[in-house]
C-alpha positions in Angstrom: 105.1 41.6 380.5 102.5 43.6 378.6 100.6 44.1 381.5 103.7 46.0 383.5 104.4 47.9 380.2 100.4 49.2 380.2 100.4 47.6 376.4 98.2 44.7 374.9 99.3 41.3 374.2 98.4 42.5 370.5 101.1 45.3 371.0 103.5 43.3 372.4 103.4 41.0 370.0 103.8 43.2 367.0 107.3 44.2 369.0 108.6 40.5 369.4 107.7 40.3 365.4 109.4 44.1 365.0 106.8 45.5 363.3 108.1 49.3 362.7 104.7 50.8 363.6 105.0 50.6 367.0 105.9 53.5 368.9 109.7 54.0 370.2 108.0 55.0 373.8 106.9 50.9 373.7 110.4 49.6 373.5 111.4 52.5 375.7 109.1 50.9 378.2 109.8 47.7 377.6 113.4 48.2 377.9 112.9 49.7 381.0 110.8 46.7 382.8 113.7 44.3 381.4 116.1 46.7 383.1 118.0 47.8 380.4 116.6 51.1 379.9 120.5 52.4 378.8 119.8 51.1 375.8 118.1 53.6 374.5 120.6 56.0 375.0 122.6 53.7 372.8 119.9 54.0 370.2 119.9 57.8 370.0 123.8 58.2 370.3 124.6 60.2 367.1 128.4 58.7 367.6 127.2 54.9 366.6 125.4 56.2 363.3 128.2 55.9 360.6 126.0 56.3 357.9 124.7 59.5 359.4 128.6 60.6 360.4 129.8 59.4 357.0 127.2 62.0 355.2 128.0 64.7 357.5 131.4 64.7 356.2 130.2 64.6 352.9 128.4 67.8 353.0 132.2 69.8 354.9 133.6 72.2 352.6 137.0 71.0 351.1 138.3 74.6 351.7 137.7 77.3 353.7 138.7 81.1 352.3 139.7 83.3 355.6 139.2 87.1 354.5 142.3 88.7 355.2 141.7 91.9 357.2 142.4 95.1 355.0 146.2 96.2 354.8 146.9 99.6 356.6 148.3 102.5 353.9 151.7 103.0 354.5 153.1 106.0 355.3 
């Protein structure tokens, strides 16, 4: 497997212990030769973070204030 994926045994190693300094392009590529490359669309899917979703709403405002356009004088 490490040879299809252009990676060392070292490399690949370090991924089947999840060591977090290898490179996202590695399990991108190793993803792909197990032919489940969609997974990392699943990985960068902002829709599946809800911790990240969850502190988004956080920082809405409570209220918005719409300006009201100026009345016209009255005649």
């Amino acid at each position: 497997m490490a040879e299809r994926a252009l990676i060392s045994r070292v490399t690949l190693s370090k991924v089947e212990r999840g060591d977090p300094a290898v490179s996202l392009g590695i399990y991108a590529s190793l993803l792909f030769i197990l032919g489940m490359v969609e997974r990392v669309a699943v990985l960068a899917d902002a829709a599946s973070d809800s911790v990240g979703l969850g502190l988004e709403a956080e920082r809405l405002p409570q209220r918005i204030h719409l300006r009201r356009p100026p009345r016209k004088a009255q005649r």
